[in-house]
N, C-alpha and C positions, 0 to 999 in steps of 0.2 A: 867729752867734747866731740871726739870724731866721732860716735854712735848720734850725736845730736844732729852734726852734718849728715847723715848717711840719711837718716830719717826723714830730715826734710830731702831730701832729693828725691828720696823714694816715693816723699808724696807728691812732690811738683811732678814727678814723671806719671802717679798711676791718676792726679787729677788732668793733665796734659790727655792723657789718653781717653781717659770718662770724654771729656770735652772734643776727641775727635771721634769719639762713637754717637756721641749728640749731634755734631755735627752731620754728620752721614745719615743718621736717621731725622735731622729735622730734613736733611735737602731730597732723601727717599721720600719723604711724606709729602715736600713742595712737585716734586714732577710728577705730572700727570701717566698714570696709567692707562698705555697704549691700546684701545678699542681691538678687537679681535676682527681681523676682517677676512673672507673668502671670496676666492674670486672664480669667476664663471666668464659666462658669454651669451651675447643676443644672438635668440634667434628670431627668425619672423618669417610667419606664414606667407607660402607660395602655394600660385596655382602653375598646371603645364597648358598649354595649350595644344589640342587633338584636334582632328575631324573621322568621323565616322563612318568617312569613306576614300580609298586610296583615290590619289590624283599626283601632278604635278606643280612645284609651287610656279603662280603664273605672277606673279608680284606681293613685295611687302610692303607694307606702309608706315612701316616703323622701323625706329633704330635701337641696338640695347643701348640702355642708360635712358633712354625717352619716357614720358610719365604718358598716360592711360585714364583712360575714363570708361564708365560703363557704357558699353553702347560703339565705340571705338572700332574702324574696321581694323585688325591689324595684317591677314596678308589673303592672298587671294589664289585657290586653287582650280588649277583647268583639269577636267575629268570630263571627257568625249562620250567613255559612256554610257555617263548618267544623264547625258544631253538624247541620247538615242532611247535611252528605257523612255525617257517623256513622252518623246516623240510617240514611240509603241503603245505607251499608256493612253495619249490622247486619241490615236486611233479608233483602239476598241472602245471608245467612253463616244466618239462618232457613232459608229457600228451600234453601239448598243441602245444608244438614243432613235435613232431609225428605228431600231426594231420595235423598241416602244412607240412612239409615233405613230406605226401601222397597225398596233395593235387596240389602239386607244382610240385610233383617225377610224376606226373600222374596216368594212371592208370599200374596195374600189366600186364606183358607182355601174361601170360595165360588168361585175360578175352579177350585182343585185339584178340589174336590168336580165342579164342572163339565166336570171335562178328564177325568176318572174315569167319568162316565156317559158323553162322550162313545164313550172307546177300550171300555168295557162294549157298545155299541151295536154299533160295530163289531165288536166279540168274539162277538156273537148272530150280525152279518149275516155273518160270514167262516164259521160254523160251519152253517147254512142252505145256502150256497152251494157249501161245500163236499160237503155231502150230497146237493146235489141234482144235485151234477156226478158223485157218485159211483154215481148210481142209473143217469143219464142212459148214463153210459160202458157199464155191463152190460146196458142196455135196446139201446143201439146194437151191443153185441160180439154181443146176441141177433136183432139185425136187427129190432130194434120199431121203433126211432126213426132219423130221418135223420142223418148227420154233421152239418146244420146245426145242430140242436138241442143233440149234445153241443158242439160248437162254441160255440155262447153259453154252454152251462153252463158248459162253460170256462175264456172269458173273463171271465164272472161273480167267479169264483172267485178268479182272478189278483185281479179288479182290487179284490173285499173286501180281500184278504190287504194290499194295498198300502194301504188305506183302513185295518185294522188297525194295521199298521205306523205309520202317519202319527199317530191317536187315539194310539199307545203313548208315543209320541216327544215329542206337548204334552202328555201326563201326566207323563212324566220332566221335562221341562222346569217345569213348574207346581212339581215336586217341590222341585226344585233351586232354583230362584229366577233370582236376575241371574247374568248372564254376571261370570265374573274379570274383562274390560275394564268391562263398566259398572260393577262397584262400584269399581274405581279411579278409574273418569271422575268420577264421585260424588264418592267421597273427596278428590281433585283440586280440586272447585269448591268443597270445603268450606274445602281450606286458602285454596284463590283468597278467598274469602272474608273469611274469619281474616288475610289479608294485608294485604286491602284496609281492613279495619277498624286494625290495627296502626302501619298507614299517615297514616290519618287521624287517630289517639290519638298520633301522636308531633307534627302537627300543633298540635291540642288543647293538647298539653304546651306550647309552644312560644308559648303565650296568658299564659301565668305567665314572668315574668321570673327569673329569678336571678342572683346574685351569684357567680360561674366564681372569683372568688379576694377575698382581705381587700383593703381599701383603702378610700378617700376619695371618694364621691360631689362631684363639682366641677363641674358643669353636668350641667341638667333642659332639652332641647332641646324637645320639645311639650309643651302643654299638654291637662289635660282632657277629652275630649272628641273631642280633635283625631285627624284619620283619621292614621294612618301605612303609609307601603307596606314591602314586602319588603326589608327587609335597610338599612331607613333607621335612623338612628344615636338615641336614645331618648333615652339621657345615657351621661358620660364617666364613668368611673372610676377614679381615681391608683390604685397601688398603691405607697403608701408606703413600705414595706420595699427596694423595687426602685429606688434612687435611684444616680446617677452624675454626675461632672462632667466637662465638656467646656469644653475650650481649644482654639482656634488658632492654630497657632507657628509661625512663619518659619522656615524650614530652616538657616538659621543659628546657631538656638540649640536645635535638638533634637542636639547632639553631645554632649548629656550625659544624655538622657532617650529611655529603652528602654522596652518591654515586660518587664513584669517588676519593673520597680525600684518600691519602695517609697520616696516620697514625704509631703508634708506637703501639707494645703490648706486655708488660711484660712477660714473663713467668717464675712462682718462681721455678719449678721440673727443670725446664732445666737452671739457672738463667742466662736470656739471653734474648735480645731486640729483638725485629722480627719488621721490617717495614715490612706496611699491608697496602692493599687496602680495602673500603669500598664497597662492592658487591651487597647490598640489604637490606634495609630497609622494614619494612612492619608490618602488625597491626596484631598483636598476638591473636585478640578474645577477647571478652567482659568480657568473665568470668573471675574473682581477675584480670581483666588488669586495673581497676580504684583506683586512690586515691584522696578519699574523705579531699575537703580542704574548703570546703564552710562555715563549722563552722567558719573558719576564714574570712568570706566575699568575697574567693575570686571564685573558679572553680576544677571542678575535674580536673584530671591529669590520661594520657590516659598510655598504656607501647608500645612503640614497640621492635621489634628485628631487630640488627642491627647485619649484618652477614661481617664478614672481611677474608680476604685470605692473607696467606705471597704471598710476592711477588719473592720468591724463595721456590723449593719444601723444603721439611722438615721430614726427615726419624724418627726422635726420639719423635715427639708430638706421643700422646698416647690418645684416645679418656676420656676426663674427668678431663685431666688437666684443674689448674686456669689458667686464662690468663687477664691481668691487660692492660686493653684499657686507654692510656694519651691522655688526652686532650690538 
């Protein structure tokens, strides 16, 4: 009789138990198994704003946190001088146009008229000489006068005619004006000129700030006043449309995340889902990118960074927000 009581107890207590191992595994099987998530951070592309030539900033025309548009003046720099290189560029581009001018205008009407009486002069003394060489010859064939006589008239004669020759030649030349090389040499120093001034004016430009694309002015680095050199950074500019998130994952859990796949990613500032593509995968560098797991038998564990992009733009991500990548 007691072996009968004992019996049943023993089973009311090992069916009691079956029943709270059922229990526990039917309500393991009802709760949802917890998504694997990783969490990261936006970032978004910036530009700096430079100029290419030291100056002073002489006004801004923006505030940070102010939005931008392409085309946008945002500050304004005084530099003296690249006001005075102009000046010297326009000068000689002056200067050099004259000279062409003179060259092309030809010569001045008083040097022609001058080169004109000149080879006239010579035209009287070649016609003299010539006459007097032709007298001298039949005075000598008639034996009046010596060989030396016609001998100088002679040479007389020769050397008008070359004296002719020479007056004809800077009358042609007077006519004519510049040589074809000088008036290209000319035309040459004009564009040298015209270069050097184009030169200067993209300078000039380069005193005006602009806004290269839309976005978020977010730091004003000088102030006022303040000198700045060649190519030092003025202020930053987000471009908010151009935003991405960035994770880094142990290589043990990118066996399900590709380039390509389309994803989901939390964001808690904004609370709101953003599907996202995966864009680029790639190995971050050696240095703290390893976790040591060997004490346990098994291999290090490498980090990469896994870059995603909405697949719709996105005005209100802020560079530094969390962003929570589902698996």
């Amino acid at each position: 009789m007691e072996i009968s009581k004992q019996y049943k107890s023993n089973l009311i207590a090992a069916v009691i138990f079956m029943t709270i191992i059922l229990i526990v595994i039917i309500i393991g099987l009802c709760i949802p198994v917890e998504k694997q998530e990783i969490q990261g951070m936006t970032e978004i592309t910036d530009y700096r704003v430079s100029s290419k030539v030291p100056g002073r900033i002489k006004k801004f025309y923006v505030n940070e946190g102010d939005r931008v548009r392409i085309g946008d003046t945002l500050a304004i720099l005084e530099a003296h001088e690249i006001d005075a290189k102009l000046a010297q560029a326009e000068a000689a581009r002056s200067a050099a146009q004259a000279i062409e001018e003179k060259a092309y205008n030809g010569t001045r009407q008083e040097q022609i008229r001058a080169a004109f009486e000149v080879w006239q002069k010579a035209k009287a003394g070649l016609e003299i000489a010539e006459k007097t060489y032709g007298r001298l010859s039949r005075l000598y064939n008639n034996g009046v006068v010596p060989a030396q006589k016609r001998d100088e008239a002679e040479a007389n004669y020769k050397a008008m005619q070359a004296s002719e020759k020479a007056a004809k030649s800077q009358y042609d030349m007077a006519i004519e004006g510049a040589r074809r090389e000088d008036k290209e040499m000319a035309k040459a120093q004009v564009n040298r000129a015209k270069g050097a001034i184009s030169e200067v004016s993209s300078y000039v430009k380069e005193t005006v700030l602009i806004a290269v694309a839309n976005g978020e002015v977010t730091e004003i680095f000088p102030e006022i006043g303040e000198l700045v050199g060649t190519g030092a950074p003025i202020m930053n500019i987000n471009i908010t449309t151009d935003a991405w998130f960035t994770f880094n994952i142990r290589e043990d859990m990118l066996y399900s995340i590709y380039v390509g796949e389309k994803m989901n990613v939390y964001i808690p500032a904004l609370q709101k889902t953003v599907p996202v593509k995966i864009t680029l995968i790639k190995n971050v560098g050696d240095f703290a990118a390893w976790k040591a797991t060997k004490s346990l038998g098994q291999y290090d564990l490498k980090i990469f960074e896994v870059q995603a992009r909405p697949l719709q733009p996105m005005t209100k991500l802020e560079p530094g927000m969390s962003a929570i990548l589902k698996k």
